[in-house]
NUTI-374222 format. One line per field, with one value per residue (C-alpha): residue number from 0; residue in one letter; z, x, y. Coordinates in nm, 2 decimals. Each point is the difference from the previous one (the first is absolute). Example, Ala and Ser with C-alpha at 12.3 -4.5 7.8 and 13.67 -1.06 7.14 Angstrom:
residues 2
i <- c(0;1)
aa <- c(A;S)
Z <- c(0.78;-0.07)
X <- c(1.23;0.14)
Y <- c(-0.45;0.34)
END
This chain:
residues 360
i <- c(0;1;2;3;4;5;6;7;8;9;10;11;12;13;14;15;16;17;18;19;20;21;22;23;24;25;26;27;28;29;30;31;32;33;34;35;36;37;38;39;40;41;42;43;44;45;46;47;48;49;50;51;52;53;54;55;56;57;58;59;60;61;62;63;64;65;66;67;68;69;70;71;72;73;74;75;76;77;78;79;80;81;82;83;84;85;86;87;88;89;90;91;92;93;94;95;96;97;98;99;100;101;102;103;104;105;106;107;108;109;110;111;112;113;114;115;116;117;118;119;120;121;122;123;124;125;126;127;128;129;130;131;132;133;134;135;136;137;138;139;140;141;142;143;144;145;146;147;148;149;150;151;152;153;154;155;156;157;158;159;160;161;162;163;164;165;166;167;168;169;170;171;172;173;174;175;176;177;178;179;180;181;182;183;184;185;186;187;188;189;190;191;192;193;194;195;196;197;198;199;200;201;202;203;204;205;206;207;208;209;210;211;212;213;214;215;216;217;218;219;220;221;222;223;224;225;226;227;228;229;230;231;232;233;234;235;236;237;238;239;240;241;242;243;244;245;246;247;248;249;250;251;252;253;254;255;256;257;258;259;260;261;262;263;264;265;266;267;268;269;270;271;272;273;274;275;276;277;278;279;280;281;282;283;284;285;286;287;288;289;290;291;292;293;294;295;296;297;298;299;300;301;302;303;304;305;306;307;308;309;310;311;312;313;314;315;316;317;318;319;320;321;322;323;324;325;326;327;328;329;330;331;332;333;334;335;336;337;338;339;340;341;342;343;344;345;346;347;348;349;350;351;352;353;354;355;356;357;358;359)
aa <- c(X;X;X;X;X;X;X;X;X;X;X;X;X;X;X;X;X;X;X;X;X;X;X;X;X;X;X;X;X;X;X;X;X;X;X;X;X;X;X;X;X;X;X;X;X;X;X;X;X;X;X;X;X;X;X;X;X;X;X;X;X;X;X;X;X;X;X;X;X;X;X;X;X;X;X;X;X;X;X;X;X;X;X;X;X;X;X;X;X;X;X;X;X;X;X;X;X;X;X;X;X;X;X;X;X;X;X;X;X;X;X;X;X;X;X;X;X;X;X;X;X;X;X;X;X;X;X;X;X;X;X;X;X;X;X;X;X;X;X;X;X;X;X;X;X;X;X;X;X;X;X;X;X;X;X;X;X;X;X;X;X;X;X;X;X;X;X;X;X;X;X;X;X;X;X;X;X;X;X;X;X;X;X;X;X;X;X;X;X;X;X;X;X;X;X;X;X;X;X;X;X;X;X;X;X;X;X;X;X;X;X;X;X;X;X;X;X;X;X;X;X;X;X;X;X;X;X;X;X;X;X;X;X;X;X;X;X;X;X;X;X;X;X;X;X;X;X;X;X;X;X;X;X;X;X;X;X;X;X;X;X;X;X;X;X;X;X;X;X;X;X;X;X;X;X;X;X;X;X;X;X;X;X;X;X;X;X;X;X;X;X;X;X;X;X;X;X;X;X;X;X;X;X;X;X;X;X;X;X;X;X;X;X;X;X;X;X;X;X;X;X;X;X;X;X;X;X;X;X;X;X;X;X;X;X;X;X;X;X;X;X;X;X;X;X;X;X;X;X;X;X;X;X;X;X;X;X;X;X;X)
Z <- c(0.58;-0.32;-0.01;-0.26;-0.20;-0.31;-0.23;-0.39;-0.27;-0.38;-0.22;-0.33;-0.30;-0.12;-0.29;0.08;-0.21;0.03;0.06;0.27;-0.19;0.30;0.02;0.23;-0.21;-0.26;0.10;-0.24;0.21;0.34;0.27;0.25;0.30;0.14;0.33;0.14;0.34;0.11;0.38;0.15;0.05;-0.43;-0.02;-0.27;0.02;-0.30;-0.14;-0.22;-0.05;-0.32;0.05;-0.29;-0.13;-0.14;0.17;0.38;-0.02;0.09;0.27;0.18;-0.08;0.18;0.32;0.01;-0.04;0.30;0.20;0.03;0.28;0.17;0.01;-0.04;0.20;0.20;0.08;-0.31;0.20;-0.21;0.23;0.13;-0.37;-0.07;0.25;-0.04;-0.35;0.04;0.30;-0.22;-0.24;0.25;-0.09;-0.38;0.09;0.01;-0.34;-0.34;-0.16;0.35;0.12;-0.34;0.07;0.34;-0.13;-0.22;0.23;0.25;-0.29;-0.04;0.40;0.01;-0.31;0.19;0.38;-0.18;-0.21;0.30;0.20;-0.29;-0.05;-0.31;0.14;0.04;0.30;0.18;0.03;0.09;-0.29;-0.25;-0.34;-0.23;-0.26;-0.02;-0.24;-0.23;-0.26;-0.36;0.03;-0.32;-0.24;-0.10;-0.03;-0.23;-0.31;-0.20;-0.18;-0.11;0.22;0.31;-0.12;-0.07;0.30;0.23;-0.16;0.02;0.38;0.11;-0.19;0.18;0.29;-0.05;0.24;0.14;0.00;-0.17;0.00;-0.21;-0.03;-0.10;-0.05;-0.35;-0.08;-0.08;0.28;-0.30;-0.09;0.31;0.06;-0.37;0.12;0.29;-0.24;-0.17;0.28;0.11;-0.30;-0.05;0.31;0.10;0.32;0.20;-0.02;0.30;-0.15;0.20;-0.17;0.10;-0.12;0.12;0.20;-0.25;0.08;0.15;0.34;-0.26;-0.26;0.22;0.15;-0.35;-0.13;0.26;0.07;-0.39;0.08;0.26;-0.26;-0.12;0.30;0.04;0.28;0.04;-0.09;0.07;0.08;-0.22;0.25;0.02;0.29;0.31;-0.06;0.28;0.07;-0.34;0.05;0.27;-0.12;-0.37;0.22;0.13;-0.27;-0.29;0.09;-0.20;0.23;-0.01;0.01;0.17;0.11;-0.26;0.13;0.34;0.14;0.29;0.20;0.21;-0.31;-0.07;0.38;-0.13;-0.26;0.17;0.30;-0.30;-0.17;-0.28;-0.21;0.06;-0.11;0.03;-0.25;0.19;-0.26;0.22;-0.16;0.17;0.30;0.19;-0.16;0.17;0.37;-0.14;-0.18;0.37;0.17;-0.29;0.01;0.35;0.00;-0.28;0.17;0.31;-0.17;-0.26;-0.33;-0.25;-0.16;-0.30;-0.11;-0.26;-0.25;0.19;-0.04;0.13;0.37;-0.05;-0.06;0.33;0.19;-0.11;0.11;0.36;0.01;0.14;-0.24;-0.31;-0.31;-0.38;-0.06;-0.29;-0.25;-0.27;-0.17;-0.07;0.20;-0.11;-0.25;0.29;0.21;-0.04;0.05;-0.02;0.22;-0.11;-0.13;0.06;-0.05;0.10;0.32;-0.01;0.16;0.27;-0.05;0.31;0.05;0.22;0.03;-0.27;-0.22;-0.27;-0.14;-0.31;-0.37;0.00;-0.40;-0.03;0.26;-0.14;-0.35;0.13;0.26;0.00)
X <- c(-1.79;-0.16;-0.34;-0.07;-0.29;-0.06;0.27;-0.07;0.17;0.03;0.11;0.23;0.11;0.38;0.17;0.39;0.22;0.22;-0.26;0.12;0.15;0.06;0.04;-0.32;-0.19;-0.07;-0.18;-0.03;-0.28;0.06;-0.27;0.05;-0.25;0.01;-0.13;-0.06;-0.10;-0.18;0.01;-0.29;0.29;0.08;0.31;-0.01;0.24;0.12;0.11;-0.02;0.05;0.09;-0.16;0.13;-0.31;-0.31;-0.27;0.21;-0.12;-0.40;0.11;0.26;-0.19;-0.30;0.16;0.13;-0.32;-0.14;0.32;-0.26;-0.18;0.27;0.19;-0.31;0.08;0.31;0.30;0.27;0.23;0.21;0.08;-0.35;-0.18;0.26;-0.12;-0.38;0.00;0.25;-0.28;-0.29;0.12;0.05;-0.22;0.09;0.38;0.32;0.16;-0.04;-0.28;-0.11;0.38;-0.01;-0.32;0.16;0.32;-0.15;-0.20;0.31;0.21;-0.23;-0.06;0.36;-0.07;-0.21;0.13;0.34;-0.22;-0.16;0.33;0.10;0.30;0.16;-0.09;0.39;0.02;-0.33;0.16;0.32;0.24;0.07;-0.09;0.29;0.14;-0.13;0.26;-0.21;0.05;-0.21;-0.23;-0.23;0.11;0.23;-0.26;0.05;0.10;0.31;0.28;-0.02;-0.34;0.20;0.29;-0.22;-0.22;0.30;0.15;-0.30;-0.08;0.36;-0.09;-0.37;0.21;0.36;-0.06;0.31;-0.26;-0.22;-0.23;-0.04;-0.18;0.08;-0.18;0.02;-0.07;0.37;0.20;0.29;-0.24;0.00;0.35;0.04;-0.24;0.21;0.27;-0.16;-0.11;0.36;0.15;-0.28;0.04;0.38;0.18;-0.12;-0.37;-0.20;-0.17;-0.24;-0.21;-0.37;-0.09;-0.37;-0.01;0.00;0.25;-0.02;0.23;0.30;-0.07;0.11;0.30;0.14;-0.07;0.10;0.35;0.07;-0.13;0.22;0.26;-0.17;0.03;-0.36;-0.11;-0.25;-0.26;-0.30;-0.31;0.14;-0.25;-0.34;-0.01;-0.16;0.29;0.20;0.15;0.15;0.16;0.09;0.21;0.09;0.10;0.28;0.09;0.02;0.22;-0.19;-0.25;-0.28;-0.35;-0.36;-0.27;-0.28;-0.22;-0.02;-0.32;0.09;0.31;-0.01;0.04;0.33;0.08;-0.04;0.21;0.30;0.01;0.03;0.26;-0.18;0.16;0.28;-0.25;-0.35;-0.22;-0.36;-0.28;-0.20;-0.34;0.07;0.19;-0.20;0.04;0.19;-0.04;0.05;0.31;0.12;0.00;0.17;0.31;-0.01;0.08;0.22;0.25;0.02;0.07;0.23;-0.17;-0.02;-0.36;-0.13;-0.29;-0.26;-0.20;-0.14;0.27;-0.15;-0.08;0.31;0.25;-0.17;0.02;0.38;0.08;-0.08;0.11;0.33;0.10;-0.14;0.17;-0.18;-0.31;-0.15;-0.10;-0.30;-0.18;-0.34;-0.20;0.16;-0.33;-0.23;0.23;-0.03;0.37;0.18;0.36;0.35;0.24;0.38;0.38;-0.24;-0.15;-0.38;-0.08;-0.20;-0.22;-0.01;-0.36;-0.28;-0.10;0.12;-0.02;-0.24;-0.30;-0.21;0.05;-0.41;0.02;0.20;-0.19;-0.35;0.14;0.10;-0.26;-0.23)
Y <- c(2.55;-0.14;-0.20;-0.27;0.10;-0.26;-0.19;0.00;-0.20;0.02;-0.24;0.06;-0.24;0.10;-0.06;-0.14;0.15;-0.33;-0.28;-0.24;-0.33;-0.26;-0.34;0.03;0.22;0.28;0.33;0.30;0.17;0.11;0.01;0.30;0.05;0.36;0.07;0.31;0.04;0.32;0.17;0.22;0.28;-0.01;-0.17;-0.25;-0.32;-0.13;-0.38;-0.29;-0.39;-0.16;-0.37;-0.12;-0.14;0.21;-0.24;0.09;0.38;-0.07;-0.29;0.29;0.31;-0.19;-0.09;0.33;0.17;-0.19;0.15;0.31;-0.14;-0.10;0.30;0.23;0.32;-0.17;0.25;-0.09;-0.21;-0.20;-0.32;0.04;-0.01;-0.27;-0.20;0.10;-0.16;-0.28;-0.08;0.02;-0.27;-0.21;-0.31;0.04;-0.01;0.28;-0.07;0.02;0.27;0.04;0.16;0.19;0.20;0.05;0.14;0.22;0.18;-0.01;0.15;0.28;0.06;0.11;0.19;0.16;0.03;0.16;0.23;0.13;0.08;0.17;-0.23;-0.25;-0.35;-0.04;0.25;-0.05;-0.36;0.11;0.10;0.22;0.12;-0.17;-0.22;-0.35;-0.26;-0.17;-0.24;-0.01;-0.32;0.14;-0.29;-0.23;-0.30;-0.28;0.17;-0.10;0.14;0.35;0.06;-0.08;0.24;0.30;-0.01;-0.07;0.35;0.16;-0.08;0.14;0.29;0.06;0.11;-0.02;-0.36;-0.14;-0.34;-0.21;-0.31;-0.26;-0.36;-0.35;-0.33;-0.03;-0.38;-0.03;0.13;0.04;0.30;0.12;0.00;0.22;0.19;0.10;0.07;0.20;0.22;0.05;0.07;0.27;0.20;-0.08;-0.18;0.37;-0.10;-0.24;-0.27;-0.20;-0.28;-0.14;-0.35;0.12;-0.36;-0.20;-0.32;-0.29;-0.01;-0.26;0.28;0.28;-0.16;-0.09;0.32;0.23;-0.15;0.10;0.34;0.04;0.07;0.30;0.25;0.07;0.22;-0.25;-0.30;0.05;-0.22;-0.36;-0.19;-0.01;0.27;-0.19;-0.26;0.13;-0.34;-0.03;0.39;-0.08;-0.29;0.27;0.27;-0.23;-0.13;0.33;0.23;0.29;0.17;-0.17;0.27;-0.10;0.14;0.22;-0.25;-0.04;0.08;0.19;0.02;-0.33;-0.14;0.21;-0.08;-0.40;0.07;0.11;-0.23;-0.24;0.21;-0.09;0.30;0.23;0.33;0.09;0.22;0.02;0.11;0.26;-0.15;-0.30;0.09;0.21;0.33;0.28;-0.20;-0.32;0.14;0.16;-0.36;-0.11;0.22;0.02;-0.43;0.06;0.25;-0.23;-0.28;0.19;-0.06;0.22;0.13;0.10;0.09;-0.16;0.22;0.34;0.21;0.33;-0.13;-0.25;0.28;0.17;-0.33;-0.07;0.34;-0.12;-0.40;-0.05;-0.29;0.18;-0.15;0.04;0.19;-0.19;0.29;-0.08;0.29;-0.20;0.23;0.32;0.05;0.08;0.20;0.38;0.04;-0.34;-0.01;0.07;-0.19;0.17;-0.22;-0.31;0.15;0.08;0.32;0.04;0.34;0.18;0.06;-0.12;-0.43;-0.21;0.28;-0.20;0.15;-0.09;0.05;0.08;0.00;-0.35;-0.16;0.10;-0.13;-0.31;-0.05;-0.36)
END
């Protein structure tokens, strides 16, 4: 049995090799929280958050300092620490920065937990040590022309990826259809493509554009809507006949449970910053495989390639490397499949020399 002892959290300023170029915003520097929660027994857990935006870190890494209180010499039970926090925010509310400071900690309580039985997270929940099929999400924004060409070459290459992402909402949807193109001719008819229009349409937009895309065999379309817009998927979903992808940010699973009563989307892709972290992600795939829809994951690919190892209707593990700098041995890429290393927790521990350089 472990016992909580106190959480810690850094914070660290990356450069992005590819900046993010959306229709919603541009980000060259990438905020990454790490949390590392110590145990009166020595077992350190490990994890992160990527909030997006620098100003987030000091809101989350706040709330998560006062998580020491509540969980101050408490028996490391991860349902039971869920609930302890979720409980403690109660009069501020469950979602938003208040469910990321709770996933991270969650993330890193099962960090822990499986470090302490001596176990990859994948077993102690179940599974095995494996293969996880990934596709390359770590560009493709809205470049043109040759940049589009190159980088599409270039992220088959990274791992020999059978799959890649892309995204559209260029103000002329002619350029986004080139764009596409492009892509294609690039990688070959073998090669996934799923596109991400970051939601940035109106609901007229989306159906106009997404009936032409159906003509482009795209694995998917993901998020055209502004994402609470469930009535207006619902209504898509119907409609497209490409598979329509939701879901990086619902704040917690009754919101993916919403979602699919809706049948607002044929797919789900829970981000596990905003879902509930490990536990959030279990209720999630849990009311995925009964109601036979299959899920991705968002970001997070260390705990996501454990957590797709152990979810029934497991489909694409969304594979960035933007936290690779920190990490003292990043994961594996082989034929398109990252590779789960078979030792203890997660299996993440800090680049010390990177994240002092980088530190704020």
């Amino acid at each position: 049995m472990l016992t909580f002892k106190e959480i810690k959290t850094r914070s660290v300023i990356l450069k992005l090799k590819r900046p993010i170029k959306a229709k919603i915003a541009y980000i060259e520097e990438w905020p990454i929280l790490l949390v590392d929660l110590y145990t009166n027994e020595g077992v350190i857990g490990r994890s992160y958050l990527q909030p997006y935006i620098k100003k987030s870190l000091k809101y989350i890494s706040s709330i998560i300092g006062d998580f020491n209180e509540v969980l101050k010499n408490r028996e490391l039970a991860p349902y039971d620490s869920f609930e302890l926090m979720r409980q403690s925010l109660h009069f501020v509310g469950y979602e938003g920065l208040s469910l990321a400071a709770v996933s991270g900690v969650d993330m890193a309580i099962w960090d822990a937990v499986s470090k302490g039985a001596d176990q990859p997270l994948c077993c102690y929940l179940g599974g095995t040590v494996g293969p996880v099929k990934a596709y390359n999400s770590n560009g493709l924004w809205l470049e043109t022309g040759n940049i589009l060409s190159r980088e599409a070459e270039q992220l088959i290459e990274q791992g020999n990826f059978s799959a890649i992402k892309m995204r559209l909402g260029r103000e002329n949807f002619n350029d986004d259809l080139s764009a596409i193109e492009t892509v294609k001719k690039a990688v070959g008819p073998e090669v996934k493509l799923m596109v991400d229009f970051n939601q940035c349409l109106s609901f007229e937009e989306a159906l106009n554009k997404c009936r032409v895309l159906d003509q482009f065999d795209l694995t998917w379309i993901e998020e055209p809507l502004v994402y609470d817009n469930l009535e207006g998927y619902s209504e898509l979903t119907r409609d497209i006949k490409t598979p329509i992808q939701l879901g990086e940010n619902f704040y917690g699973p009754r919101e993916l449970y919403k979602a699919i009563e809706k049948k607002a989307s044929d797919l789900v892709m829970p981000d596990f910053m905003r879902i509930g972290g490990v536990t959030g992600w279990m209720s999630s795939a849990a009311i995925c495989s009964a109601g036979g829809i299959p899920i991705s994951s968002h970001f997070y690919p260390e705990v996501g390639s454990h957590l797709m190892r152990v979810s029934q209707s497991a489909h694409w593990l969304e594979w960035l490397d933007w936290a690779d700098e920190i990490l003292l041995d990043p994961f594996n890429i082989e034929n398109g499949h990252v590779q789960i290393p078979n030792k203890p927790g997660i299996g993440i521990e800090w680049n010390e020399k990177v994240v002092k350089k980088h530190s704020i």
